[in-house]
Backbone bond lengths (Angstrom), bond angles and torsions (degrees), N, CA, C in turn:
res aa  C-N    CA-C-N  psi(-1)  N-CA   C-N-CA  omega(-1)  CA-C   N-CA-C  phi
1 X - - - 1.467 - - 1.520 109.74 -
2 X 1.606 117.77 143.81 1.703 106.25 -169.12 1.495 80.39 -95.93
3 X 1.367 101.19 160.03 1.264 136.51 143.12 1.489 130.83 -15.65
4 X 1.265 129.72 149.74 1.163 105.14 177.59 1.863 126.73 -78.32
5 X 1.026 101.02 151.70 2.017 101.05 -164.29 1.300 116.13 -44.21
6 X 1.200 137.75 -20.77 1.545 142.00 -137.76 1.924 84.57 -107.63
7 X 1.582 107.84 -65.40 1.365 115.08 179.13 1.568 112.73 -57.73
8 X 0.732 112.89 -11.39 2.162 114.26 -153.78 1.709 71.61 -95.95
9 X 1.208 105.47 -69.81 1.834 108.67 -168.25 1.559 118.74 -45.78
10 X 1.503 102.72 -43.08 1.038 100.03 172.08 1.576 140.69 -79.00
11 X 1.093 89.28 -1.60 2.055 102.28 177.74 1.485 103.20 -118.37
12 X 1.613 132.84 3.74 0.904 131.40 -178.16 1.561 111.15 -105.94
13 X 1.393 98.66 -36.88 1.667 99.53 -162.74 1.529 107.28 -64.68
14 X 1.409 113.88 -46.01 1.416 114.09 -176.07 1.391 116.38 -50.85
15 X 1.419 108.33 -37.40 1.639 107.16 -150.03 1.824 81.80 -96.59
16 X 0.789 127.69 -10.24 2.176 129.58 -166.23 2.015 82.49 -93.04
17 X 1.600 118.46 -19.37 1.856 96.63 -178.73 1.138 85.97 -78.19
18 X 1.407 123.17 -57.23 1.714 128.18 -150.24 1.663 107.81 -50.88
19 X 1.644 105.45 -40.02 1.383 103.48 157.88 1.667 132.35 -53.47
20 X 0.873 104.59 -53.85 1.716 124.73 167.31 1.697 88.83 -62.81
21 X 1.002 142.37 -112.34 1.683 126.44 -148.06 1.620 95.08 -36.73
22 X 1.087 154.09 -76.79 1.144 148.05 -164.60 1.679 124.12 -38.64
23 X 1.441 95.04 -39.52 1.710 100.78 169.36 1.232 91.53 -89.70
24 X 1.105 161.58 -2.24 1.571 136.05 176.34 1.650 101.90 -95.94
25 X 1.505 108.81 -28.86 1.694 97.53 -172.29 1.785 104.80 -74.45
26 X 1.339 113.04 -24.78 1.380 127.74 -172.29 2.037 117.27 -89.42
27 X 1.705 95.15 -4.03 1.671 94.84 172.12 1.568 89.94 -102.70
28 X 1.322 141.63 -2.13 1.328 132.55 165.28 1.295 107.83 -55.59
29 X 1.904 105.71 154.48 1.155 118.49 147.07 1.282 154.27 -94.63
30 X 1.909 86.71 8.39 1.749 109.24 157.20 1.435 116.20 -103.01
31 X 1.267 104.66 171.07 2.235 121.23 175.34 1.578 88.13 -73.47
32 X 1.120 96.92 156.97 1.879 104.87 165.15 1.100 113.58 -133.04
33 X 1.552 137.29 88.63 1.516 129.73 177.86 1.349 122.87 -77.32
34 X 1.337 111.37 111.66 1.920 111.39 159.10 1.806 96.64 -105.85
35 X 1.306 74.51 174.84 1.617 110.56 166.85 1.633 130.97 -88.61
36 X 1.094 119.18 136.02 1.308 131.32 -161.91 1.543 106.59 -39.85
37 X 1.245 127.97 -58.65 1.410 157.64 136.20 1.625 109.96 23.47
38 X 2.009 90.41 -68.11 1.468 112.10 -155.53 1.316 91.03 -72.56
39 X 1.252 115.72 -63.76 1.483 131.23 160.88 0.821 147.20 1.35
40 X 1.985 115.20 -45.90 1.000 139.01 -168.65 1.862 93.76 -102.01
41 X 1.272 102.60 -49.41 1.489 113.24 176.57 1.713 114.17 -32.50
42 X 1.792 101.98 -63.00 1.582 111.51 177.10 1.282 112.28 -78.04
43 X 1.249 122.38 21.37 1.748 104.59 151.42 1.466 108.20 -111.43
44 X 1.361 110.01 -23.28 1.669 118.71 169.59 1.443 103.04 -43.78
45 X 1.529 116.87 -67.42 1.539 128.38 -173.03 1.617 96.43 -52.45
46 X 1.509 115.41 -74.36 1.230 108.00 171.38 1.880 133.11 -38.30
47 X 1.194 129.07 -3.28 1.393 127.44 -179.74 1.416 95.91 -127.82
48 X 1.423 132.36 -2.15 1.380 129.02 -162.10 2.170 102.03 -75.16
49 X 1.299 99.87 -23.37 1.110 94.15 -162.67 1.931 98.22 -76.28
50 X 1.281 124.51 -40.26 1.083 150.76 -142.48 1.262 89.20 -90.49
51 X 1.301 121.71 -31.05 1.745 116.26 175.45 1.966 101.05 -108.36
52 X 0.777 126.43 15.38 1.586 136.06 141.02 0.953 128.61 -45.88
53 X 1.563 104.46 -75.83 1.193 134.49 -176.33 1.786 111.24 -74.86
54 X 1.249 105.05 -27.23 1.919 111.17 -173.96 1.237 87.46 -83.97
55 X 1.597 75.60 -106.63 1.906 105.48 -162.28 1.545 126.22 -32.30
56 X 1.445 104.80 -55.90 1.260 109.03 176.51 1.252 128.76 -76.22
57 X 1.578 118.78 -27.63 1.434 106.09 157.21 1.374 139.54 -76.91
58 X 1.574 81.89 -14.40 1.683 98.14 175.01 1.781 100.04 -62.80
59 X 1.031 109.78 -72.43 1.538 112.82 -172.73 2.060 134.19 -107.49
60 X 2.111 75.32 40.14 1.524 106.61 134.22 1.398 126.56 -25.18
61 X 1.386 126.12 86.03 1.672 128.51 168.48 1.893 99.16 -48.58
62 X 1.323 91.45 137.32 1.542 92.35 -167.16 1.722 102.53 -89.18
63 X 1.704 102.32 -30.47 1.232 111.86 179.30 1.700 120.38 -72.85
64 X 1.141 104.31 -32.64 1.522 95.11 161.09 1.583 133.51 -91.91
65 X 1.829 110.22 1.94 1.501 112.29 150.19 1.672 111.42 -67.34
66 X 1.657 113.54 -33.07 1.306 96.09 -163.57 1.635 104.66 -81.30
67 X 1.193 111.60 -13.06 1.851 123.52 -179.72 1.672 101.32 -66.46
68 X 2.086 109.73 -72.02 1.407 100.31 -173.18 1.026 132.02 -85.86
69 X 1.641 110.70 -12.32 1.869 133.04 -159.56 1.630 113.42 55.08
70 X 1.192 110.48 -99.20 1.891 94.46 -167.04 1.428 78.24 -95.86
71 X 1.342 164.34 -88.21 1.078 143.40 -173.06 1.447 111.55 33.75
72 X 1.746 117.41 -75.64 1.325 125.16 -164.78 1.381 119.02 -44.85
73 X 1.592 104.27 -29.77 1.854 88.29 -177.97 1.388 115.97 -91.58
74 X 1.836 110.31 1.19 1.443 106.87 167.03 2.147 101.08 -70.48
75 X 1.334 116.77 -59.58 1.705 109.58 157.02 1.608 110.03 -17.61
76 X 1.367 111.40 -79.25 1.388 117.36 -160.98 1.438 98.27 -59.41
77 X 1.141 140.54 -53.14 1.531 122.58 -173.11 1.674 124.71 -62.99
78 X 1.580 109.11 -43.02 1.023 134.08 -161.44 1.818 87.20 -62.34
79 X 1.987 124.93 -47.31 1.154 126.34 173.25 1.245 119.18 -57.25
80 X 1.505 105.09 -20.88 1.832 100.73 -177.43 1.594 116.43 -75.91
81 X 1.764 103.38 -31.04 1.573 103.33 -179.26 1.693 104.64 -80.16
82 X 1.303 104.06 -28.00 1.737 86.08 -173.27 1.349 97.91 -76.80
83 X 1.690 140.20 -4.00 1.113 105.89 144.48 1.463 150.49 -115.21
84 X 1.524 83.92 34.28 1.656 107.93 173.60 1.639 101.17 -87.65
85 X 1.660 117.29 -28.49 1.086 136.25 -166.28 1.954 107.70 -79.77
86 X 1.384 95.98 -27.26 1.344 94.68 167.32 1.086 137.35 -96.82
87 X 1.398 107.29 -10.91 1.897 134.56 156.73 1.377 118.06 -39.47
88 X 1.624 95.17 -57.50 1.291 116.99 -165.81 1.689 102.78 -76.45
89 X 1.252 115.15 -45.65 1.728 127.36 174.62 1.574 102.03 -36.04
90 X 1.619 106.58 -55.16 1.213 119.39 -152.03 1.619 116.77 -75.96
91 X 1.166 109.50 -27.98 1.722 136.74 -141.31 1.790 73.93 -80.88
92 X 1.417 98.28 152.06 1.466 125.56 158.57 1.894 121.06 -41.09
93 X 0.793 143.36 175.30 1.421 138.38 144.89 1.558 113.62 -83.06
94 X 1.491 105.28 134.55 1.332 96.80 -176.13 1.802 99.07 -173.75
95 X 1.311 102.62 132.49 1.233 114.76 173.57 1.762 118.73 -90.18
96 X 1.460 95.67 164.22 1.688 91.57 -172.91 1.667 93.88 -134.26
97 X 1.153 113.05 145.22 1.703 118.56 168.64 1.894 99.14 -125.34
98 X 1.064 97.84 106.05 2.096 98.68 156.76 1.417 107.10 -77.14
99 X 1.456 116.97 162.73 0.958 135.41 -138.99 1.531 130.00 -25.66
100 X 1.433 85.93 113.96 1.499 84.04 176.98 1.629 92.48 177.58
101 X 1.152 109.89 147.20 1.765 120.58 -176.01 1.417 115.80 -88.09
102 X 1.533 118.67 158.37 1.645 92.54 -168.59 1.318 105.19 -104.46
103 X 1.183 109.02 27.71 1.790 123.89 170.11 1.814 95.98 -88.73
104 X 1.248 106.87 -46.28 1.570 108.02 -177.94 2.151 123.23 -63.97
105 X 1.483 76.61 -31.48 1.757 117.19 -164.61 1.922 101.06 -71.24
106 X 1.486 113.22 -39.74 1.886 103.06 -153.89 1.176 75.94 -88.76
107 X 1.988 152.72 -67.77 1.440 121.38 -142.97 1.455 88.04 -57.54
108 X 1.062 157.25 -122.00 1.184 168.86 -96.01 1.758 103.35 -58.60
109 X 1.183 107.41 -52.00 1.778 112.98 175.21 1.720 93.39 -66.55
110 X 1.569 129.97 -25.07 1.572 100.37 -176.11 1.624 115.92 -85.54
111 X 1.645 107.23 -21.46 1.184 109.75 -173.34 1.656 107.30 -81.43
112 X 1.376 123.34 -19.47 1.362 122.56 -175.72 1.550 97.75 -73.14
113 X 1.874 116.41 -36.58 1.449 100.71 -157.73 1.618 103.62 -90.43
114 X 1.756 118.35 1.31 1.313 97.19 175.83 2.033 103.07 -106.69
115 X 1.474 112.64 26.71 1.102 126.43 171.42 1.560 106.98 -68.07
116 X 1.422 89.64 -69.33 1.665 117.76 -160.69 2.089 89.36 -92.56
117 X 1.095 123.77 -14.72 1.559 103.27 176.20 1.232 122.12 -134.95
118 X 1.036 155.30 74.00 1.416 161.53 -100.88 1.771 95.07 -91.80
119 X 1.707 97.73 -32.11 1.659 95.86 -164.28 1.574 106.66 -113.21
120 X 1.297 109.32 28.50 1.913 134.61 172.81 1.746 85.14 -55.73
121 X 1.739 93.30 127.39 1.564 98.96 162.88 1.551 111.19 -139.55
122 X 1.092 124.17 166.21 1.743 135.22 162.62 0.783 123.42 -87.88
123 X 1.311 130.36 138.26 1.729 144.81 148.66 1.172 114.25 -114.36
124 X 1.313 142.79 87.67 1.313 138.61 -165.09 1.543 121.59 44.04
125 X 1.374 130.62 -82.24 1.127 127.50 -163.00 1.628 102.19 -136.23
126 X 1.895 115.57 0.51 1.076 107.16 -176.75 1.998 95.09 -112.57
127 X 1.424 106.01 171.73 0.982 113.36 -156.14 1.717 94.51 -142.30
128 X 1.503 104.42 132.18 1.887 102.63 179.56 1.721 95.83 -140.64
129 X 1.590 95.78 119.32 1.398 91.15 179.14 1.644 100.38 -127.42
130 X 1.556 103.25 98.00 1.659 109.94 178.69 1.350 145.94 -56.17
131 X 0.955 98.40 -24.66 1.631 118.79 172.66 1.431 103.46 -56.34
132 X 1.942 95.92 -60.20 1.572 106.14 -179.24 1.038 116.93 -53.67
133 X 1.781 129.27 -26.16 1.452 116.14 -163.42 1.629 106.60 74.25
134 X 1.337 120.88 20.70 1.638 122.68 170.15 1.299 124.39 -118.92
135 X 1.132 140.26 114.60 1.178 135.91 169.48 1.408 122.72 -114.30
136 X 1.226 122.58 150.30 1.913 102.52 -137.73 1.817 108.60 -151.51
137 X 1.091 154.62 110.82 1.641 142.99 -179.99 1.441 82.84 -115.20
138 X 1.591 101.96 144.68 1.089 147.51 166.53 1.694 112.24 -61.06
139 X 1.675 145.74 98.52 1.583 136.82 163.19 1.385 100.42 -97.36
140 X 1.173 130.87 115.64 1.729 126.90 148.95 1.231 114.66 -98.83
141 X 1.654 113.32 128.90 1.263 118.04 173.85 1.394 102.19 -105.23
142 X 1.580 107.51 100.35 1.276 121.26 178.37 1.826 131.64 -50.26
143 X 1.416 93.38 -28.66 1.401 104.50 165.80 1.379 148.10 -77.87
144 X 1.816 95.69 -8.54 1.408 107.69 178.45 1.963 87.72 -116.19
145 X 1.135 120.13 -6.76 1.095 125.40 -168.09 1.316 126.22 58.37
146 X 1.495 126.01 39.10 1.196 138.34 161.90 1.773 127.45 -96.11
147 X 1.545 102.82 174.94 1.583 87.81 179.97 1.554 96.47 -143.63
148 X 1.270 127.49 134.29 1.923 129.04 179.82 1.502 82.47 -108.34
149 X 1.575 101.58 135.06 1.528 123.30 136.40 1.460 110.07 -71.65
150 X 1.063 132.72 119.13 1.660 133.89 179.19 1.782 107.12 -115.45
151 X 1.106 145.78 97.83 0.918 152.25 133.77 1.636 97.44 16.28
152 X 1.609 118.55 142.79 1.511 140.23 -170.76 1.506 93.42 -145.69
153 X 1.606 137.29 101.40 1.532 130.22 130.63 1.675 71.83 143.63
154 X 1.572 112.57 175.19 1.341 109.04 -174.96 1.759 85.92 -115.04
155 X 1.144 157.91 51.11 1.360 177.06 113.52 1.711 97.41 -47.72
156 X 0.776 129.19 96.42 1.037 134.10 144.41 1.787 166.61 -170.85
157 X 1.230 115.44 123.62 1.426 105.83 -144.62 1.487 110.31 -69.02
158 X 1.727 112.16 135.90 1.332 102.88 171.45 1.295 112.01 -67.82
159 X 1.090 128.10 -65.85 1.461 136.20 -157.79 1.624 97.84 -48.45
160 X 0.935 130.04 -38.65 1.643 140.22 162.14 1.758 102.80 -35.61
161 X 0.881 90.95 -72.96 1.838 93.50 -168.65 2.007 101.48 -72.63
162 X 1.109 102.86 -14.07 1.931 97.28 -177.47 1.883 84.17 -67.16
163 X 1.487 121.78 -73.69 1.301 144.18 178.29 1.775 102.48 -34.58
164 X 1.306 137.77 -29.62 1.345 132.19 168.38 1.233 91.51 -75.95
165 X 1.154 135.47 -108.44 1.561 148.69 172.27 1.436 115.48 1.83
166 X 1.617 129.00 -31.63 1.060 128.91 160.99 1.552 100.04 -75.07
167 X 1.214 129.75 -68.68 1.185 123.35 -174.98 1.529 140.65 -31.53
168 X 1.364 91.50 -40.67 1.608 128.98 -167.23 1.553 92.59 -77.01
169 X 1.509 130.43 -66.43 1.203 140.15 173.71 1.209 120.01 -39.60
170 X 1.386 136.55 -57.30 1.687 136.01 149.04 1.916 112.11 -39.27
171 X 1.127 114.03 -81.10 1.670 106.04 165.29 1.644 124.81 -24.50
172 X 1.060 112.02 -37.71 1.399 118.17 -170.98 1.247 96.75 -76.91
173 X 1.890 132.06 -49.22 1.379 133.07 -134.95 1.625 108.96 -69.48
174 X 1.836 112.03 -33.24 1.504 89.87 166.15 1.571 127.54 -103.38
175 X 0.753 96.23 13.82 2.146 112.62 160.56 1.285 100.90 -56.24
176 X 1.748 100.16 115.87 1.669 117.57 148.49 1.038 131.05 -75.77
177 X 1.439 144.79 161.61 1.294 116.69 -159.79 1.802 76.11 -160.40
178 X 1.249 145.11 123.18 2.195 131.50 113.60 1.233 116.08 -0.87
179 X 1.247 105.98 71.00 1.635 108.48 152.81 1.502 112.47 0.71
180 X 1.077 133.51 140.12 1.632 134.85 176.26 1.676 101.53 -87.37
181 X 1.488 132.18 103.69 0.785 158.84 -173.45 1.928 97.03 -54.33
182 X 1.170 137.05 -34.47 1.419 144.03 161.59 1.606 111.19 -55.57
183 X 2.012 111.92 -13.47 1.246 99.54 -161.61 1.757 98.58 -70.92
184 X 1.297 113.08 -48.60 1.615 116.29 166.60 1.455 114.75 -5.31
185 X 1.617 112.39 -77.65 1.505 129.48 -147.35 1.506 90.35 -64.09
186 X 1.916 116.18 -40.30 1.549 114.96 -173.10 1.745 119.50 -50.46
187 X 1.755 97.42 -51.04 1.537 111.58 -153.18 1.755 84.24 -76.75
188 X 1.562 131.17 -22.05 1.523 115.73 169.21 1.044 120.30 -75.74
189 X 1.414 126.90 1.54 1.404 121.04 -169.50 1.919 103.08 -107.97
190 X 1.630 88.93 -25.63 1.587 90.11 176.16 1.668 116.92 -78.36
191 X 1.006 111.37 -32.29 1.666 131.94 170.29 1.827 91.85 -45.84
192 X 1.231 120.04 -69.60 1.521 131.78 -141.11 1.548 99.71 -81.81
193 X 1.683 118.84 -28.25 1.279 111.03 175.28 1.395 106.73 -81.17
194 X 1.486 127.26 -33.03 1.408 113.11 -179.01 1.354 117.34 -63.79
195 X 1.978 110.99 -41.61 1.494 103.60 -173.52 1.588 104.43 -62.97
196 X 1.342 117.43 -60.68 0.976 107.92 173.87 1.700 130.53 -13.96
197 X 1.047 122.13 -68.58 1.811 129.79 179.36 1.759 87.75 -64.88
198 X 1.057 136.80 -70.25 1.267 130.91 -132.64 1.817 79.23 -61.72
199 X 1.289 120.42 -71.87 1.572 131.53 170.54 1.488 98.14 -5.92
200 X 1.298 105.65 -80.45 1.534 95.22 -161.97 1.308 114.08 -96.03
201 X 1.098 134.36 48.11 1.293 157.31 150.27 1.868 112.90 -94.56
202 X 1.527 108.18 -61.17 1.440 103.84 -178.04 1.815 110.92 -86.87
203 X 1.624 98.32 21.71 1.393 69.67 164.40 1.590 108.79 -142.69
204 X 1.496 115.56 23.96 0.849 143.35 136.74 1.830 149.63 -91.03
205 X 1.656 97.36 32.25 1.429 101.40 -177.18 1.696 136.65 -25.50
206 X 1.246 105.26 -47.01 1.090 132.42 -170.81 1.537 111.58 -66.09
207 X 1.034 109.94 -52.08 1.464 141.47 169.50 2.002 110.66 -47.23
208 X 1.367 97.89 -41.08 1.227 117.07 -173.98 1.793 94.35 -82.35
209 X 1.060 119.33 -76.72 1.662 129.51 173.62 1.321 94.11 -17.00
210 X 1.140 120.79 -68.43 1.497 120.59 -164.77 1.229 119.40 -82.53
211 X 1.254 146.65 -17.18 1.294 145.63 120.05 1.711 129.77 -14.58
212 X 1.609 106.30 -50.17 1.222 96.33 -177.62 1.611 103.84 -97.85
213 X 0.743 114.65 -1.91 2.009 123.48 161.95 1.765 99.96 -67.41
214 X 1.011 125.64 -9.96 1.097 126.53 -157.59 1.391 110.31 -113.36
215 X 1.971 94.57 -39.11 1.620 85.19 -173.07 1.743 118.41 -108.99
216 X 2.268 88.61 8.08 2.034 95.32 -167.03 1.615 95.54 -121.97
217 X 1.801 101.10 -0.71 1.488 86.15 -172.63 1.871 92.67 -112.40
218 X 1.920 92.75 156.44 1.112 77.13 166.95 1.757 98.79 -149.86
């Protein structure tokens, strides 16, 4: 039996876009580079609903519902980004490329880094370009078909990696790339979680009424 509509919708919808942007950047026939940052940000948005509905209502201070009333989940949310906000503060430097293989990914990352670094060298899959102040290993998660530059040593220059990432982003822009054949299974799964909630949301009004009596009243 699902859940009631108000909660199902609400821990679903966010994380069913993040699905949908993810299958749409991955039915392209270009790479798409963000930053570790952005990255980290859209899964925050994407899981925000899912810890709404859990975590935070689960362990709802009762004494400060009875102080602000619905107020509190503007508190409780506003605490969730400053600490999505400190994730992101905290997190390494690190770039992200969607689709694209990292067989497709190193000529293009070697010719950018002996663009911008004359003395850019290899070690297998990691990459140190000194001048830049970057030092860099290669993660591909073959299954979503992406590739992160992740930062190696805690040395490291930002403005270095802004100047890769700009670089990298022009190089990439006329690269064709095979659609990631997984992008399909994604953009159906994002379709099916939204109808899904929206479905049993409008046809459960009542259900909904009483839900949010539940979760603004107290």
């Amino acid at each position: 039996m699902l859940p009631d509509p108000l909660r199902l919708s609400i821990a679903l919808v966010p994380l069913a876009s993040y699905c949908l942007l993810i299958g749409l950047l991955n039915a392209r026939r270009r790479p798409f580079i963000t930053t570790g940052s952005a990255d980290l940000a859209a899964l925050g948005a994407a899981l925000s609903g899912l810890i709404l509905v859990g975590p935070i209502e689960l362990f709802r201070p009762e004494a400060a519902s009875a102080e602000y009333g619905r107020f509190v989940w503007v508190f409780m949310l506003v605490f969730y980004w400053l600490c999505v906000l400190l994730t992101v503060l905290l997190a390494k430097p690190r770039l992200v490329i969607y689709n694209i293989s990292i067989e497709e990914l190193r000529p293009v990352l070697a010719e950018t880094a002996r663009t911008i670094d004359a003395q850019a060298r290899w070690a297998g899959d990691s990459l140190a370009m000194p001048t830049l102040g970057v030092q860099l290993h290669l993660e591909p998660f073959d299954l979503m078909r992406n590739v992160s530059l992740i930062s190696s040593g805690n040395v490291q220059d930002l403005g270095g990696w802004r100047k890769l990432g700009g670089e990298l982003h022009e190089r990439l822009k006329p690269l064709q790339v095979t659609p990631n054949p997984r992008a399909l299974g994604i953009l159906l799964a994002a379709v099916l979680l939204i109808t899904v909630s929206t479905v049993h949301m409008l046809a459960n009004p009542q259900h909904v009424a009483q839900a949010m009596q539940e979760i603004f009243t107290y």
